[in-house]
VMD Tcl script that builds the backbone (N, CA, C; Angstrom):
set m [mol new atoms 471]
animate dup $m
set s [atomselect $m all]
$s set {name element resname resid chain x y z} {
  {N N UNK 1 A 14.427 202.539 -30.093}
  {CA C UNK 1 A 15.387 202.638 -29.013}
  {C C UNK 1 A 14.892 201.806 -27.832}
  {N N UNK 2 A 15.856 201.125 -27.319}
  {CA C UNK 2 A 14.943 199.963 -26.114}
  {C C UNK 2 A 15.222 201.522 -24.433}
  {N N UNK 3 A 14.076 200.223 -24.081}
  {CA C UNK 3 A 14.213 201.444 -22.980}
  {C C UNK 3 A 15.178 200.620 -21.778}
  {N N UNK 4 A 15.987 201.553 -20.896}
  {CA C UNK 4 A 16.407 201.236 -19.400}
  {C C UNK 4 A 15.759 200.116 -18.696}
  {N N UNK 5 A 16.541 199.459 -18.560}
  {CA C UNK 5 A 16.074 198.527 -17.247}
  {C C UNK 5 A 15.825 198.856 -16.184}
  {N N UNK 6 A 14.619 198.496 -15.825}
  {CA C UNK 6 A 14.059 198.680 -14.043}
  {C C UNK 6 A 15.034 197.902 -13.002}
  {N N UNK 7 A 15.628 198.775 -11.844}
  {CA C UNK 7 A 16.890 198.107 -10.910}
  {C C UNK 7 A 15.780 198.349 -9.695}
  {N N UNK 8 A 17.190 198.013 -9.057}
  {CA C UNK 8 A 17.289 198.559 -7.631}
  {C C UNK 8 A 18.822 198.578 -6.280}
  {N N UNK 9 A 18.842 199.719 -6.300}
  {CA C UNK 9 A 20.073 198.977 -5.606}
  {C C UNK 9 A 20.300 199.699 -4.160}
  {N N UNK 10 A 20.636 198.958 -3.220}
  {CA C UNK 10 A 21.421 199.594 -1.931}
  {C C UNK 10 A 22.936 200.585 -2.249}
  {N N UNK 11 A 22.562 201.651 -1.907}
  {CA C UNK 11 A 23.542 202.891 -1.893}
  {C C UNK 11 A 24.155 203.137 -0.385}
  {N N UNK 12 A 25.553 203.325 -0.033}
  {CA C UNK 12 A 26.148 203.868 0.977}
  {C C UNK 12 A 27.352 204.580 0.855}
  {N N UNK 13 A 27.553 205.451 1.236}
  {CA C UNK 13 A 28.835 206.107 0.472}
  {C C UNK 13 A 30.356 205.834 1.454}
  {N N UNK 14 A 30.806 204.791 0.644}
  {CA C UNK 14 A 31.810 203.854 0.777}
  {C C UNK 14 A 33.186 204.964 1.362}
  {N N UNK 15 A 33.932 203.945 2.144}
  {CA C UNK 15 A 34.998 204.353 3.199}
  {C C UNK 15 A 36.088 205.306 2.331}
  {N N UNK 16 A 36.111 205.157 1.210}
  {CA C UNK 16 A 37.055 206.185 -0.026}
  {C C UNK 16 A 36.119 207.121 -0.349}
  {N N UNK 17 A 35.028 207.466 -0.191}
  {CA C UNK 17 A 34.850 208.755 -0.349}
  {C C UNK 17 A 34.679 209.288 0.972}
  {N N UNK 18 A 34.272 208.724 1.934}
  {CA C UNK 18 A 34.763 209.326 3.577}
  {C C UNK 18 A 35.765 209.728 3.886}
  {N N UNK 19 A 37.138 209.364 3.377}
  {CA C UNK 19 A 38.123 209.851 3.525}
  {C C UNK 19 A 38.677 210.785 2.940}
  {N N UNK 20 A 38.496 211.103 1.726}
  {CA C UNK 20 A 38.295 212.220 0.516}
  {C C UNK 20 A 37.891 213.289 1.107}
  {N N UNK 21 A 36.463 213.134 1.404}
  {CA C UNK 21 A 35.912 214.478 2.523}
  {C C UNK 21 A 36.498 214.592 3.513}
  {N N UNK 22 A 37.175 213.670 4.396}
  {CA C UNK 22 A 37.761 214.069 5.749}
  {C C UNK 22 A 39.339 215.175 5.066}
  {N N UNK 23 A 39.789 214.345 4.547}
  {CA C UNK 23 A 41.075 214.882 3.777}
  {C C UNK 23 A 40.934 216.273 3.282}
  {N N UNK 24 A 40.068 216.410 2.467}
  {CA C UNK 24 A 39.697 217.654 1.974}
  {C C UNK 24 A 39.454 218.928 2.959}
  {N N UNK 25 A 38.534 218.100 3.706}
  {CA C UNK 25 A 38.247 219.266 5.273}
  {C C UNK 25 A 39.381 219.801 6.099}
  {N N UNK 26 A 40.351 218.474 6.324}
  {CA C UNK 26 A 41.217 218.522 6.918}
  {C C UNK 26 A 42.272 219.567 6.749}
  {N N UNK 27 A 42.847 219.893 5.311}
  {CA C UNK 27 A 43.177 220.647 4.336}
  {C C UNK 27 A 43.201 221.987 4.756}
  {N N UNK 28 A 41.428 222.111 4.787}
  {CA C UNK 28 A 40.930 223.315 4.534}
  {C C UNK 28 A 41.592 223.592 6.167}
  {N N UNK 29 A 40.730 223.447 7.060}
  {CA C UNK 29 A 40.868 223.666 8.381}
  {C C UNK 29 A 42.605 223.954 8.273}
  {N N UNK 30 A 43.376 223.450 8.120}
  {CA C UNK 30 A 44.827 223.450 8.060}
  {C C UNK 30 A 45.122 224.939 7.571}
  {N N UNK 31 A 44.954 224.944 5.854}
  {CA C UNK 31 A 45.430 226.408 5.148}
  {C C UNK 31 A 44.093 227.474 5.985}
  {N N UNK 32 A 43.164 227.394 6.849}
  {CA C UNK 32 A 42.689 228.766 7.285}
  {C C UNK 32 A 44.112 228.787 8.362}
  {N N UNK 33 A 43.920 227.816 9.259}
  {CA C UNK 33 A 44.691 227.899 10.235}
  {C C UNK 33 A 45.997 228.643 9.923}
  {N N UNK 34 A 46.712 228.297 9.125}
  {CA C UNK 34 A 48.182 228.791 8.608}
  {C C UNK 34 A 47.866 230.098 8.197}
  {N N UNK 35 A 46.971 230.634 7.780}
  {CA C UNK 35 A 46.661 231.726 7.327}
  {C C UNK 35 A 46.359 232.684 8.546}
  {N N UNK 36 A 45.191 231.970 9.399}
  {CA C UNK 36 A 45.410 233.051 10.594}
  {C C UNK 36 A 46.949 233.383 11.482}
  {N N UNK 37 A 47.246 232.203 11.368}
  {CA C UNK 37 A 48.621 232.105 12.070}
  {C C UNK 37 A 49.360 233.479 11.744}
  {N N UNK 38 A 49.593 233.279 10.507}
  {CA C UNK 38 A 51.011 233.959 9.835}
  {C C UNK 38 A 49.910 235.529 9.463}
  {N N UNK 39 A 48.883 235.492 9.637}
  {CA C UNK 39 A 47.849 237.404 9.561}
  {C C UNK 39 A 48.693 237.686 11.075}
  {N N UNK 40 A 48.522 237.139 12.532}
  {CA C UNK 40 A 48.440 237.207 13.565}
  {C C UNK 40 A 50.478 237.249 13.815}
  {N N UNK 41 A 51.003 236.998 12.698}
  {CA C UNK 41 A 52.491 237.131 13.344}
  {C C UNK 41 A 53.038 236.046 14.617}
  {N N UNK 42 A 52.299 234.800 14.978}
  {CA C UNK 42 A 52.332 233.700 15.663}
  {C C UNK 42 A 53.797 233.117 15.491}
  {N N UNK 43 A 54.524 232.765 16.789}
  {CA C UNK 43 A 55.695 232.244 16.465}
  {C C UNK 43 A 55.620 230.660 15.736}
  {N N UNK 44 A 56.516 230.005 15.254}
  {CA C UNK 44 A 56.385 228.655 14.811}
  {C C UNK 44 A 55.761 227.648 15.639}
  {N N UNK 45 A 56.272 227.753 16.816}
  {CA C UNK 45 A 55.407 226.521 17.274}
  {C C UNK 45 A 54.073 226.578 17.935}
  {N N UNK 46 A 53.718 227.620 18.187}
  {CA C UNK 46 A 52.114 227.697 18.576}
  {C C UNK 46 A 51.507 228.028 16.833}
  {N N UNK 47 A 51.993 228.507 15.934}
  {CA C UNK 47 A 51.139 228.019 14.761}
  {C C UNK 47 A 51.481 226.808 13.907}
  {N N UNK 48 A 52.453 225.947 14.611}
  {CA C UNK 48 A 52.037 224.678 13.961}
  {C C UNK 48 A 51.212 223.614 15.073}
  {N N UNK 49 A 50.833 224.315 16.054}
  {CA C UNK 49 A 50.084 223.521 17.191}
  {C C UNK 49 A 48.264 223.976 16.712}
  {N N UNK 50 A 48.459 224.805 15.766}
  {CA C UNK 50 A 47.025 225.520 15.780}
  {C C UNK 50 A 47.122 224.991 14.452}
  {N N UNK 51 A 47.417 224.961 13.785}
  {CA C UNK 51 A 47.497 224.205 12.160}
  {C C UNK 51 A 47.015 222.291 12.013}
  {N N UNK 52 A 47.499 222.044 13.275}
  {CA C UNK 52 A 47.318 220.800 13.585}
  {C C UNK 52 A 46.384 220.607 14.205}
  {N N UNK 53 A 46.018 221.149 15.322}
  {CA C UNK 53 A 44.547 221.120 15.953}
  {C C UNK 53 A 43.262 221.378 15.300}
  {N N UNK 54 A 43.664 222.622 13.848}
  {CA C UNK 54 A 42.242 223.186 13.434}
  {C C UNK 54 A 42.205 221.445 12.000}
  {N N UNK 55 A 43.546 221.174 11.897}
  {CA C UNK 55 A 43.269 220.052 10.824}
  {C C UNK 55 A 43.021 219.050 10.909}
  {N N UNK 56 A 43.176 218.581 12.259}
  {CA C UNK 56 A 42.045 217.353 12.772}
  {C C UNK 56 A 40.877 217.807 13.381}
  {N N UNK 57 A 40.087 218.834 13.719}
  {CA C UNK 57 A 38.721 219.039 14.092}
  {C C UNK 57 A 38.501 219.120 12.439}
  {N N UNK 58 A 38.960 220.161 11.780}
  {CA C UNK 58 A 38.120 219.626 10.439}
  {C C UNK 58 A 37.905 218.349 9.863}
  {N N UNK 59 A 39.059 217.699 9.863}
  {CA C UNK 59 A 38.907 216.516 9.569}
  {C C UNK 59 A 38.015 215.517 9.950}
  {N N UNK 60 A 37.809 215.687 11.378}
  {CA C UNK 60 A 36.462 214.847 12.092}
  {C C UNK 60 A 34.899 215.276 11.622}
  {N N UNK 61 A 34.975 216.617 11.180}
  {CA C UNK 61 A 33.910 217.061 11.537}
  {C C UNK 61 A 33.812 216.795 9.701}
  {N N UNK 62 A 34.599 216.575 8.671}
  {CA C UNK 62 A 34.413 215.877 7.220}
  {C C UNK 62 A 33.964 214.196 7.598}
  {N N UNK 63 A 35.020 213.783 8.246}
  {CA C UNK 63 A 34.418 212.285 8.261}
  {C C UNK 63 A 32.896 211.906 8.807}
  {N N UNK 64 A 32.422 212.678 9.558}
  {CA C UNK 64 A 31.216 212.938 10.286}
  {C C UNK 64 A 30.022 213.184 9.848}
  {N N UNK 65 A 30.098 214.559 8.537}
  {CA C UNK 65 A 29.635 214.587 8.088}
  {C C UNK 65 A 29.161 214.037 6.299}
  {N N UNK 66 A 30.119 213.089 5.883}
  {CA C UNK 66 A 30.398 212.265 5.411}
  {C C UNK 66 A 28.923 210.752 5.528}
  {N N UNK 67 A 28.776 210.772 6.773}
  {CA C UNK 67 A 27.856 209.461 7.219}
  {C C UNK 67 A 27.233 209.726 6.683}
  {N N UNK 68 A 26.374 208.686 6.208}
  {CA C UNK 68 A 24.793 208.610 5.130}
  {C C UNK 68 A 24.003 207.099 5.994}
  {N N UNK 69 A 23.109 207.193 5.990}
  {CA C UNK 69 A 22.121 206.105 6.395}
  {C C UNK 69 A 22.075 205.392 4.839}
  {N N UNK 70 A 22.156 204.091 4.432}
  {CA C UNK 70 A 22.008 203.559 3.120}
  {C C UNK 70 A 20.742 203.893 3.062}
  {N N UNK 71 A 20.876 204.009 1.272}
  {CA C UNK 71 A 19.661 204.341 0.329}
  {C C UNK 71 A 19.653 203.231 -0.368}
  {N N UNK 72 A 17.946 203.012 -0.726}
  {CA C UNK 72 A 17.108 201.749 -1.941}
  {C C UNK 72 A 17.189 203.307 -3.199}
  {N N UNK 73 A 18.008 202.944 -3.861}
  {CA C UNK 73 A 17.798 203.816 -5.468}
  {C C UNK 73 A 17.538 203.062 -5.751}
  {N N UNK 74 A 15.876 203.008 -6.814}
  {CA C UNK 74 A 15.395 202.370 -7.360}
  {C C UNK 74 A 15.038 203.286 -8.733}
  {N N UNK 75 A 14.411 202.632 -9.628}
  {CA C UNK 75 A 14.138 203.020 -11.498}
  {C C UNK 75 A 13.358 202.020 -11.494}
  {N N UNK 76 A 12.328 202.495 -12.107}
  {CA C UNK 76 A 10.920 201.974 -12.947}
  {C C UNK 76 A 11.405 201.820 -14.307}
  {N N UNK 77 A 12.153 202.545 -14.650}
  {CA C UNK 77 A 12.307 202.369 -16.130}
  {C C UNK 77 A 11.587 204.149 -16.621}
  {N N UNK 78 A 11.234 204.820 -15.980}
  {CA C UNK 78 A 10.849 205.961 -16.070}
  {C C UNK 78 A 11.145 207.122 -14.987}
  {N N UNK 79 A 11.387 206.670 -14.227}
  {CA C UNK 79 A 11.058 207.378 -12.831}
  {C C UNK 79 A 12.264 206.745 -11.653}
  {N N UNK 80 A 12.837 207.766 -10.902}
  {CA C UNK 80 A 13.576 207.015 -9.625}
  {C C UNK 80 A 13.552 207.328 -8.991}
  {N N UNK 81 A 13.598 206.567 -7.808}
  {CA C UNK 81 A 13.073 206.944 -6.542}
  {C C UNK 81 A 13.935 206.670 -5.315}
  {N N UNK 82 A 14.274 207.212 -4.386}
  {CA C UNK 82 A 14.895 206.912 -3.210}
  {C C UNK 82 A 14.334 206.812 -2.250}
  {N N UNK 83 A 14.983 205.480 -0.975}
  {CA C UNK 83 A 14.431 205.720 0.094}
  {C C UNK 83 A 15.787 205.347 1.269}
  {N N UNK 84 A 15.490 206.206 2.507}
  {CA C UNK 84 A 15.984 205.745 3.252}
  {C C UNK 84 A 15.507 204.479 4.131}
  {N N UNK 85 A 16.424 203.623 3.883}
  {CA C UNK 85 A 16.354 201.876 4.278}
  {C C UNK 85 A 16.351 202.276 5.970}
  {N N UNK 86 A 16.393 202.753 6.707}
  {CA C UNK 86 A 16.122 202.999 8.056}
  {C C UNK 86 A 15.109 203.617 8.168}
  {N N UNK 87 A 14.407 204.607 7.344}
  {CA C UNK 87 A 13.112 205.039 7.557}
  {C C UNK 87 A 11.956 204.299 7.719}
  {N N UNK 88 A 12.210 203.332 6.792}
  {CA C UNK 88 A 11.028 202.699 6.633}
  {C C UNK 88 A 10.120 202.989 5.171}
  {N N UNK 89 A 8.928 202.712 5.073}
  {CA C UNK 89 A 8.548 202.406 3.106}
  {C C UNK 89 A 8.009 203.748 3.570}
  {N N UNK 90 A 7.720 204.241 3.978}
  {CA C UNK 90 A 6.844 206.035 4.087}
  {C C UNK 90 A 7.639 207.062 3.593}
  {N N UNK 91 A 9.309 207.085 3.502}
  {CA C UNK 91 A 10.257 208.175 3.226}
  {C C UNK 91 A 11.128 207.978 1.694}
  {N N UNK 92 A 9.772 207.498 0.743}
  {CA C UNK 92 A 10.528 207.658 -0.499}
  {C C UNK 92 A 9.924 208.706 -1.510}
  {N N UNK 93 A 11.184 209.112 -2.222}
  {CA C UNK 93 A 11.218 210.184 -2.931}
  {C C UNK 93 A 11.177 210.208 -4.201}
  {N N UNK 94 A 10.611 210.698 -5.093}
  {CA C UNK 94 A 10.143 210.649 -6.274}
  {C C UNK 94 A 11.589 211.472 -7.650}
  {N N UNK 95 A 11.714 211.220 -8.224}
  {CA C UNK 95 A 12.914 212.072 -9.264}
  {C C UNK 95 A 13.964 212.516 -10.053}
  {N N UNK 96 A 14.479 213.145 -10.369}
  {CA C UNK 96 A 15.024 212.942 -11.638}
  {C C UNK 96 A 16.995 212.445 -11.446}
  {N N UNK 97 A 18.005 211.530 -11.598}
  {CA C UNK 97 A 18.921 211.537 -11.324}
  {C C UNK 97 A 20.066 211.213 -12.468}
  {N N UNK 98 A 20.906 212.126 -12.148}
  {CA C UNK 98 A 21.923 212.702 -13.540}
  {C C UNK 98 A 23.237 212.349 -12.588}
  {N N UNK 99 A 23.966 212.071 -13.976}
  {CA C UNK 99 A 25.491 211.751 -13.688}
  {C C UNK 99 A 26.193 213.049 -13.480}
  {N N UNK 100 A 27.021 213.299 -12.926}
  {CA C UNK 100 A 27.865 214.636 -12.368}
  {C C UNK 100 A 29.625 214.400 -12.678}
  {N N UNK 101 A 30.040 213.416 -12.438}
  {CA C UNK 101 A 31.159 212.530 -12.566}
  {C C UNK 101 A 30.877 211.265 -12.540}
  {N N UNK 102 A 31.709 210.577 -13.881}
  {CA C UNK 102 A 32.161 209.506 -14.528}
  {C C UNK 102 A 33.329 209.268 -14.195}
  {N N UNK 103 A 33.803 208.488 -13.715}
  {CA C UNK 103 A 35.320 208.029 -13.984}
  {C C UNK 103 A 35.300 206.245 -14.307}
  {N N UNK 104 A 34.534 206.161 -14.991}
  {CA C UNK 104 A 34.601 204.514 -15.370}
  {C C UNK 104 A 34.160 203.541 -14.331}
  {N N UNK 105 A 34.716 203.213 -13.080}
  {CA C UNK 105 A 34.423 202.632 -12.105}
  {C C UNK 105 A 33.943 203.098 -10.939}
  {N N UNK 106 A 33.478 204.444 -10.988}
  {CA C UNK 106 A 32.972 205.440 -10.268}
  {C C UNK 106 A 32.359 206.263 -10.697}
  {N N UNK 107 A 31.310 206.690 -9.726}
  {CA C UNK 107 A 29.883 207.628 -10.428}
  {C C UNK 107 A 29.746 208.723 -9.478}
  {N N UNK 108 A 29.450 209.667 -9.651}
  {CA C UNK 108 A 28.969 210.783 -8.593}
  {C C UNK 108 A 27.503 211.335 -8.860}
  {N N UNK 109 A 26.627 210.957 -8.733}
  {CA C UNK 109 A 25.608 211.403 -9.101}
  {C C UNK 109 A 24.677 212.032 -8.301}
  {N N UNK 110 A 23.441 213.221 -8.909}
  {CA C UNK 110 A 22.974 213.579 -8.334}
  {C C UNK 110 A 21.742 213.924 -7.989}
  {N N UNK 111 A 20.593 213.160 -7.317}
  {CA C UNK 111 A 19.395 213.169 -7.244}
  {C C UNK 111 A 18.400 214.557 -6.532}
  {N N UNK 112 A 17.536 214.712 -7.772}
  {CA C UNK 112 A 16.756 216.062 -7.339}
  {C C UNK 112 A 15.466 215.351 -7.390}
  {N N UNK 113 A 14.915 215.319 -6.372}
  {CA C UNK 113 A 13.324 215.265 -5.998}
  {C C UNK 113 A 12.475 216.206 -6.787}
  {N N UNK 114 A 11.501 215.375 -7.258}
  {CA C UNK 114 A 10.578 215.882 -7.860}
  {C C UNK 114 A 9.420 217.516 -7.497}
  {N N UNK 115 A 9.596 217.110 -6.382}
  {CA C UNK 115 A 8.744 218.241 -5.071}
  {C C UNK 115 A 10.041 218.764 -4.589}
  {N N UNK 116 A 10.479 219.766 -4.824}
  {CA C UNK 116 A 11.432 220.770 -4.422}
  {C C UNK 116 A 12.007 220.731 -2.743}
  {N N UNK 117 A 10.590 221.076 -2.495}
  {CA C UNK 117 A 10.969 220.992 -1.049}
  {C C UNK 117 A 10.973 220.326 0.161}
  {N N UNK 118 A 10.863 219.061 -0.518}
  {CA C UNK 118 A 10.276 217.713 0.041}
  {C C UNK 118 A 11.452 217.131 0.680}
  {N N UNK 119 A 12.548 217.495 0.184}
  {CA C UNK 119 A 14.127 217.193 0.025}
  {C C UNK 119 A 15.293 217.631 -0.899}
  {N N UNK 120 A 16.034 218.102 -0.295}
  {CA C UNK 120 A 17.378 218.522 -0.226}
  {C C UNK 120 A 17.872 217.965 -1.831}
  {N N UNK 121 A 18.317 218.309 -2.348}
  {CA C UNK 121 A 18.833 217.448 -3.744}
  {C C UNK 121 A 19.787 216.022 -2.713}
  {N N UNK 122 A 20.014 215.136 -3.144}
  {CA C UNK 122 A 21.505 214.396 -2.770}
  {C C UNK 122 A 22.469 213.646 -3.684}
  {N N UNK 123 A 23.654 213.527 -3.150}
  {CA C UNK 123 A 24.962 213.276 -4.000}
  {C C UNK 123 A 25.313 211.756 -3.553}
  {N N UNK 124 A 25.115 210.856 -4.902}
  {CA C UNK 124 A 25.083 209.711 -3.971}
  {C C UNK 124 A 26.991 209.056 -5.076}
  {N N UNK 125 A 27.877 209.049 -4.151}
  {CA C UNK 125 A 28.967 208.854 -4.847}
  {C C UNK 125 A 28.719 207.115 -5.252}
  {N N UNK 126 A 28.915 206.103 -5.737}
  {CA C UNK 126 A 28.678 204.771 -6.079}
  {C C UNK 126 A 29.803 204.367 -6.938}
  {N N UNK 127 A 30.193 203.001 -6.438}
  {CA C UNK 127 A 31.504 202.493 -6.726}
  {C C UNK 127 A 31.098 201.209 -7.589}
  {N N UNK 128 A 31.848 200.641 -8.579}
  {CA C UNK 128 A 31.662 199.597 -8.941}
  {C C UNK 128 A 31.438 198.261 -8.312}
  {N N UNK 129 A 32.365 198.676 -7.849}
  {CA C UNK 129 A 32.455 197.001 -6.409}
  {C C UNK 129 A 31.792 197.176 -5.103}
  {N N UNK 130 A 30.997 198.166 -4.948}
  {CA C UNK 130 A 29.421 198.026 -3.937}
  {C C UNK 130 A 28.406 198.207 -4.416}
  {N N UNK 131 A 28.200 198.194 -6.139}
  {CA C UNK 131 A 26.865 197.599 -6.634}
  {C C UNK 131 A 27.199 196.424 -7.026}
  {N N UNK 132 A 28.296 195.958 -7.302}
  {CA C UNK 132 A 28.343 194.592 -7.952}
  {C C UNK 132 A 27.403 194.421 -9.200}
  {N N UNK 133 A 26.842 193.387 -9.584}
  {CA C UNK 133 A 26.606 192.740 -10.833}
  {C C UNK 133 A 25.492 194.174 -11.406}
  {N N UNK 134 A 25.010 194.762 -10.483}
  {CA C UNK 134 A 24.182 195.302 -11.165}
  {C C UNK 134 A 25.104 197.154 -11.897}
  {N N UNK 135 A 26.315 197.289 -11.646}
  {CA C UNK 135 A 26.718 198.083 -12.379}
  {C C UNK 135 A 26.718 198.602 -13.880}
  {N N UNK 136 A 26.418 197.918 -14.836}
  {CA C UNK 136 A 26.113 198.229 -16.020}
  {C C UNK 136 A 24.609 198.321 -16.529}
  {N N UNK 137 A 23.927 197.515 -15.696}
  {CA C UNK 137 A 22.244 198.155 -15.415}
  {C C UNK 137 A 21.976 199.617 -15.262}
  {N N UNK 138 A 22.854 200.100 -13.870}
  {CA C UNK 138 A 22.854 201.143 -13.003}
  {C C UNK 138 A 23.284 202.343 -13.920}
  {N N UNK 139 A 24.640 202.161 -14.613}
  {CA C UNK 139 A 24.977 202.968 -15.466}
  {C C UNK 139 A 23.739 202.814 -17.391}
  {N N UNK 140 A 23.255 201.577 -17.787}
  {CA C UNK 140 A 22.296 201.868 -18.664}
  {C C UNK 140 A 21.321 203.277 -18.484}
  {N N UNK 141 A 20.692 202.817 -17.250}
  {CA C UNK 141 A 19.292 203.406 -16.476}
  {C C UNK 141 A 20.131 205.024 -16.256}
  {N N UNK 142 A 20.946 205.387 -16.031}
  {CA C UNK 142 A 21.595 206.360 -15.723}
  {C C UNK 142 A 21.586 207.363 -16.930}
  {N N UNK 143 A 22.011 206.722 -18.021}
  {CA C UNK 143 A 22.354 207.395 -19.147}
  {C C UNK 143 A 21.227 207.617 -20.298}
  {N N UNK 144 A 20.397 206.540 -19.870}
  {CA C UNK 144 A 19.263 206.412 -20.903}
  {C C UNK 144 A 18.218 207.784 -20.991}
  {N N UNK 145 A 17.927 208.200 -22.322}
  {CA C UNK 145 A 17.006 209.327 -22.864}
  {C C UNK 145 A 15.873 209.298 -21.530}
  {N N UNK 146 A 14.948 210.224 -21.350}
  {CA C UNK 146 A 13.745 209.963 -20.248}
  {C C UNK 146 A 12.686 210.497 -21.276}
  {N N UNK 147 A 11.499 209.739 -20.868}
  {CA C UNK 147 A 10.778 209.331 -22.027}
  {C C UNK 147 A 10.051 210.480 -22.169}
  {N N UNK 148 A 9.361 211.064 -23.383}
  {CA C UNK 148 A 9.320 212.017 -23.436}
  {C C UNK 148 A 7.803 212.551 -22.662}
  {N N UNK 149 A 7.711 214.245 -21.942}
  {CA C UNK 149 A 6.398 214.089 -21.181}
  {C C UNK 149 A 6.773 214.178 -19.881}
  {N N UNK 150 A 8.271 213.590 -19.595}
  {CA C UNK 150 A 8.167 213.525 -18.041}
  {C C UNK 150 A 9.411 215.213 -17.530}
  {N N UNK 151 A 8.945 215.321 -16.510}
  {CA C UNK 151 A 9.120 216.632 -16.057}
  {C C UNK 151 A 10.840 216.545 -16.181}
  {N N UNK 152 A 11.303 217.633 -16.649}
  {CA C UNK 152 A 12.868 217.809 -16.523}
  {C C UNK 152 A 13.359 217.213 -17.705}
  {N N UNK 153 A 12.252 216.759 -18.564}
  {CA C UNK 153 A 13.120 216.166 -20.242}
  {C C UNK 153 A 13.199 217.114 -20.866}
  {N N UNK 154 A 14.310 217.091 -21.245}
  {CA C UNK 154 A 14.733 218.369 -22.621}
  {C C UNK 154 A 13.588 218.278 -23.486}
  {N N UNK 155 A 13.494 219.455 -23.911}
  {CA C UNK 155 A 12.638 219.607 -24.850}
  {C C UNK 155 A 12.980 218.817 -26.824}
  {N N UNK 156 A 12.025 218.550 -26.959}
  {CA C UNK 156 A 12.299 217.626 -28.489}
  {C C UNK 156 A 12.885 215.896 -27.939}
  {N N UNK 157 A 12.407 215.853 -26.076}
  {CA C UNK 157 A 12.702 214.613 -26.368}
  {C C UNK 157 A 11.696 213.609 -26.504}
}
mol reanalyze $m
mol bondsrecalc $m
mol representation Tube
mol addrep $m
């Protein structure tokens, strides 16, 4: 079996999934709102003034939290590692990263650090057309067996 190619690529989580989360938030904030509204017996137009207000603070506060500082995801061919490209070379992370969602031209994946508590797991969404050429690398290295020995391989691999 050949092994994964060693990459590297700049990660940022692109303006369509910022909006996804804002949308989604937005949503939410909206159906609580309508919900307190109509618990509270609120006439129509002060609960569609509160439906609208709570669905753009959610919404800001999705797009907001949405921001990511770009990441270097990198693969040895064994091992991957992240760093934040504003940190500097001192803030990279060691560990294991699995696909979550596929949709062909889109990936959702999700990186767990080796040291638990070193860092937060993270969800790095990645689009075809902001890795460019290196997308079928990215997805090889993604999918490929992990060699056997290293922490988090199924057993019998």
């Amino acid at each position: 079996m050949r092994a994964a190619p060693a990459l590297t690529i700049v990660a940022a989580r692109g303006g369509a999934w910022r909006a996804l989360a804002a949308a989604l938030a937005a949503s939410s904030g909206a159906a609580l709102a309508a919900w307190i509204a109509a618990h509270l017996d609120l006439a129509p137009p002060p609960e569609v003034l509160a439906v609208l207000a709570a669905a753009l603070a959610a919404g800001c506060v999705g797009w907001r939290a949405t921001r990511l500082a770009a990441l270097e995801v990198g693969f040895d061919g064994a091992r991957w590692s992240i760093l934040v490209v504003e940190a500097g070379p001192g803030h990279a992370w060691q560990g294991q990263l699995r696909a979550v969602i596929d949709l062909g031209d889109w990936l959702l994946l999700r990186f767990e650090p080796d040291v638990p508590h070193a860092s937060a797991p993270r969800w790095l969404p990645l689009a075809r057309r902001s890795v460019g050429a290196r997308w079928h690398a990215l997805r090889c290295a993604v999918y490929a067996p992990q060699p056997a020995g290293e922490p988090g391989a199924p057993a019998g691999a």
